[in-house]
Each structure stands twice: as C-alpha cells, then as structure tokens.
C-alpha positions as CSV (number, residue, x, y, z in Angstrom):
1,X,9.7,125.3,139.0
2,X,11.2,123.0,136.2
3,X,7.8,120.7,134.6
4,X,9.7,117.3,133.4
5,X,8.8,116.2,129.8
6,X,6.3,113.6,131.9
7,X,3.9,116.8,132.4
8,X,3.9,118.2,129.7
9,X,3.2,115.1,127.9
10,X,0.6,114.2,130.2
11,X,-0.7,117.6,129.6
12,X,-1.2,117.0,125.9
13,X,-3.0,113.6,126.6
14,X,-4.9,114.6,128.9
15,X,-3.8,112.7,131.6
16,X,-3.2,115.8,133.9
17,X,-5.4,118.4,134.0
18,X,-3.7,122.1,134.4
19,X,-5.4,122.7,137.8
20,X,-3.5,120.2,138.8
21,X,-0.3,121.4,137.6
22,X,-1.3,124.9,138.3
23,X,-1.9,124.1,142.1
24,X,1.3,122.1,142.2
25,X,3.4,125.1,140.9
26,X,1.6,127.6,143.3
27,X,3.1,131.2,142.4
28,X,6.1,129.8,141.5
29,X,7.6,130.3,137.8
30,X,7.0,127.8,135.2
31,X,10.4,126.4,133.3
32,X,10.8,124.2,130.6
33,X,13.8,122.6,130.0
34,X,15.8,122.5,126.9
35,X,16.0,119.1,127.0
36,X,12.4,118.4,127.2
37,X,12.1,120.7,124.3
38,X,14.3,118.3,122.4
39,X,12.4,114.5,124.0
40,X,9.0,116.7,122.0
41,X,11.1,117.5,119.2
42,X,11.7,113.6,118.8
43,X,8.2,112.9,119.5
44,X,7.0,115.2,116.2
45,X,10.0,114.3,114.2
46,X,9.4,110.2,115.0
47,X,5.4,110.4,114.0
48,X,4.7,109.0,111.4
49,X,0.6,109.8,111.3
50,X,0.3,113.6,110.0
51,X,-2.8,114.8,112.0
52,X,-1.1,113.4,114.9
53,X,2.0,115.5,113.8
54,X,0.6,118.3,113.4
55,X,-1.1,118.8,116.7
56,X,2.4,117.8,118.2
57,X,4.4,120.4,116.2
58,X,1.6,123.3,117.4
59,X,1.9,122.0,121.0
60,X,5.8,122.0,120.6
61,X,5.6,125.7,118.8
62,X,3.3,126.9,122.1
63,X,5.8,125.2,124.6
64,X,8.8,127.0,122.8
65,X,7.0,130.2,123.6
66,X,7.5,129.7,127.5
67,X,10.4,130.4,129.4
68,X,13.0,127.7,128.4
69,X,16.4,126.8,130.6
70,X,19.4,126.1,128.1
71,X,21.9,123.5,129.7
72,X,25.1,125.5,131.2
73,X,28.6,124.8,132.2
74,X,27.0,124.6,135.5
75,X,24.4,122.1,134.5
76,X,27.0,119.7,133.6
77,X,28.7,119.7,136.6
78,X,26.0,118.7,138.4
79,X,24.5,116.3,135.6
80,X,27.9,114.3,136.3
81,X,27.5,114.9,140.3
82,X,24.3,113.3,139.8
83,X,24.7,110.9,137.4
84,X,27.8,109.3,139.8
85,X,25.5,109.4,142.2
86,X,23.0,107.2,140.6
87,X,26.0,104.8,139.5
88,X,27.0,104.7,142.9
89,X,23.8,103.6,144.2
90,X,23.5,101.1,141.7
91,X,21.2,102.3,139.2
92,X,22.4,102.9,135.7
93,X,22.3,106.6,134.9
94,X,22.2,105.4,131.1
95,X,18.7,104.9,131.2
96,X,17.8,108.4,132.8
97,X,20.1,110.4,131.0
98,X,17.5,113.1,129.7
99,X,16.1,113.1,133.0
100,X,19.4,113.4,134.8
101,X,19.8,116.7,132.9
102,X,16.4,118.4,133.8
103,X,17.4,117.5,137.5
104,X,21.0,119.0,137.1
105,X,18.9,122.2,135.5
106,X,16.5,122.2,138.8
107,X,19.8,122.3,141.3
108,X,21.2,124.5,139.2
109,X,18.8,127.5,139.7
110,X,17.4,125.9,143.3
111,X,14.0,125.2,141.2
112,X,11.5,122.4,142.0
113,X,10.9,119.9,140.1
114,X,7.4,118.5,139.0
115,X,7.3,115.3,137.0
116,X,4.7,112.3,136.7
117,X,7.7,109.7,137.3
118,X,8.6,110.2,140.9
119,X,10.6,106.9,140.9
120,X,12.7,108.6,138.1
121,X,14.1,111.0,140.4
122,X,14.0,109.1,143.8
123,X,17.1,109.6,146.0
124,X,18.8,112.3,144.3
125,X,20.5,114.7,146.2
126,X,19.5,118.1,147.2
127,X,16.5,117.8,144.1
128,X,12.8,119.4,145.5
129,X,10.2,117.0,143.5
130,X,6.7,116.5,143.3
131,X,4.0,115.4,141.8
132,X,0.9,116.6,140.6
C-alpha cells in the first residue's frame, strides 16, 4: 500500500491517528512515494519558523527510513495514461500533477492507495483507494 503525502501529513498534525492508518493498511506493506518524499522536502525547505523546521526535517529523516518507491519508466507511462485520462474527463491534470504520480506508482506495482483527499483520486482507472 502507497500512503499519499495527505497521510502522512495528517499523521504529523495529528489529524489521523496511526490506528487508523494501521487498520486501513491491514497486513499489507507500507510505501512511500518518492514524490511525497519531495512535497515534505518542500514543506521543510519553505519554513520559515526554525522549531517548526526542525520537527519537519526529523519527521522527514524518519519517513526516509521506510520503504520508498522511486518513479520508473513504467510510472511514466501510466502517469501520462492517467493524466490523459483526467484531461479527457475534463479535469485539469495540472493541478494534481504530484498526485497523478503517486497514483501511476500504485498501478504500477498493483498497490492500494490510502490518501485523506478521496476526491483527488476519484474516477481514475484501475487505482484501489481508500481512506482512513
């Protein structure tokens, strides 16, 4: 299972609490995406209040401990299968680019996807989602 930035973000904040994450990803493996490493990398880099900074960069140093899926050949083809998709249906995949690429990784491997921004992901094809 692939956790979208949203969880692990709502992690940190305490806005989802790991038995809920924990039931959610059952006995399945735990992934984090590359790509959410780099969203957390932005979020330490772009603060500008250092005890807030720090506990980012220790969270992000933990995260990078985890078993993390690097973006593939195979990941881009279907990060532009689903990004046409989303243009075809008339949302902008502009907006959702990041998250287009965390999806791609899920289909990729045939993991599940859990994220706090179901609407995010609605409609796309052949991606398992949930929510906590």
């Amino acid at each position: 299972m692939i956790f979208d930035t949203s969880i692990w973000v709502g992690l940190a904040a305490g806005q989802i609490t790991s038995e809920a994450v924990l039931t959610a990803a059952g006995d399945q493996p735990v992934y984090i995406s590359a790509i959410s490493l780099g969203e957390l990398s932005f979020g330490v880099e772009s603060c500008s209040d250092p005890a807030t900074r720090m506990l980012r960069t220790r969270y992000l140093q933990s995260l990078q401990q985890r078993p993390v899926l690097d973006v593939s050949s195979l990941t881009a083809s279907a990060f532009g299968i689903l990004a046409a998709f989303m243009k075809q249906s008339g949302r902008s995949p502009r907006t959702r680019v990041n998250d287009i690429w965390i999806a791609a990784q899920a289909l990729e491997n045939d993991y599940a996807l859990l994220t706090a921004n179901l609407k995010d992901f609605a409609g796309l094809p052949g991606l398992r989602v949930s929510c906590p």
